[in-house]
N, C-alpha and C positions, 0 to 999 in steps of 0.2 A: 504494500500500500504506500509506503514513505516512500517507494523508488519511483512509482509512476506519480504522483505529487513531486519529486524533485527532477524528474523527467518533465513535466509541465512547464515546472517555473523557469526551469533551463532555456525550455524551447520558447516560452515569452522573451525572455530575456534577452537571446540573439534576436529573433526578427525585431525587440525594440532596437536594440544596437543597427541590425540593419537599414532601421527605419529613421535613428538618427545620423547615419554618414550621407542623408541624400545630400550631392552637390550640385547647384544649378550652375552650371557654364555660362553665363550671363556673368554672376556673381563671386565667381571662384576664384583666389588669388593664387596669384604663381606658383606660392608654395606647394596651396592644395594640388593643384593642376600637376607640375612637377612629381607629387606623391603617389597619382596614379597608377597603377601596370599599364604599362604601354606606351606610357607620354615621358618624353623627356624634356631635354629646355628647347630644341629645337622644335616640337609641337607645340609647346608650351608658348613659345612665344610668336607661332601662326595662331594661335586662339586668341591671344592676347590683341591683336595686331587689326585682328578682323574684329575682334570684339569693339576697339575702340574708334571702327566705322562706322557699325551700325550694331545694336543688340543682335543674337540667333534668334529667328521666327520658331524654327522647328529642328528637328535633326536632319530636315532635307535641306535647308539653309545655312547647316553648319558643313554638311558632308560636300558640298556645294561648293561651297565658299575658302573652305582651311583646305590648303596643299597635305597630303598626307592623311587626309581623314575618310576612310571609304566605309562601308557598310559592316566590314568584319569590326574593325575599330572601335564604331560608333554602339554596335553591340557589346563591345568588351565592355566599353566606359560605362554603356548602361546597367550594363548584370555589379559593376561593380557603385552604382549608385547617383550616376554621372544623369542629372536631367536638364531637360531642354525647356522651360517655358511650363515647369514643371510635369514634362511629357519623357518618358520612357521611351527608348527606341524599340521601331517594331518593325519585323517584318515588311508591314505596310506600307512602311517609310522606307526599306528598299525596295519594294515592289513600284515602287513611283519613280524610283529612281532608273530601273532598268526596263523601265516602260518606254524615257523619255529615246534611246540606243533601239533600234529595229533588230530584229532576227535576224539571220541569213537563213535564205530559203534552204530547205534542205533540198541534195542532189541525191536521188534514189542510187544513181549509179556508182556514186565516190563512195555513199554508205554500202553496198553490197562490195565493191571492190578491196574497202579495208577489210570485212569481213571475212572475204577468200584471199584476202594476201595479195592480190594481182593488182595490176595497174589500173585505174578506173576506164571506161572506153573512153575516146573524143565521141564527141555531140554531132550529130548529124548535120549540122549544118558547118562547121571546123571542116569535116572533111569532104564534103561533098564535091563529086568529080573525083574526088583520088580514089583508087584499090589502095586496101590495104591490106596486107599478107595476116592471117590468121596467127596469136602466138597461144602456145602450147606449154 
């Protein structure tokens, strides 16, 4: 009984702790910034820099905006308490981001080519007018 009562208060007591490291990046001093996993003085002082142009809108504003800050990043910072406008990065906010970048079409035949190890064919219009010899 006293073990799952002091298994309780434990587990209060981290998520409080977790719940007081949040840092907003608006607000955050060099130092804090600096203290992070992942940030050094040279991120440190691309947040700084952008900071003092205009506040971060959101985390698509930041990832945007600071050289060196892409979606793995912006995820670290947040798992580790790092917020935006007091907004957590989410998925969402890289899903907007690799929306704005287009696909390449896929080529059925490059895709079955890597598959069999072989050379993918040219496209029928590449070769049109030429024979080409069958490879084996």
């Amino acid at each position: 009984m006293w073990k799952k009562i002091a298994g309780v208060l434990l587990t209060i007591g981290f998520a409080g702790l977790t719940w007081a490291q949040q840092i907003d990046l608006n607000k955050a001093s060099e130092v804090e910034l600096d203290a992070l996993k992942g940030v050094g003085p040279v991120l440190t002082k691309e947040l700084m820099g952008e900071r003092k142009k205009a506040p971060f809108k959101d985390w698509e504003d930041v990832t945007s905006r600071v050289k060196g800050m892409g979606p793995q990043k912006a995820l670290s910072l947040s798992d580790q308490g790092v917020r935006v406008q007091g907004s957590a990065y989410t998925a969402k906010s890289a899903g907007t981001a690799a929306e704005k970048k287009p696909a390449k079409a896929a080529d059925p035949a490059k895709d079955a080519a890597k598959d069999s190890g072989k050379a993918a064919p040219k496209s029928a219009d590449a070769t049109a007018g030429k024979s080409q010899p069958a490879k084996n």
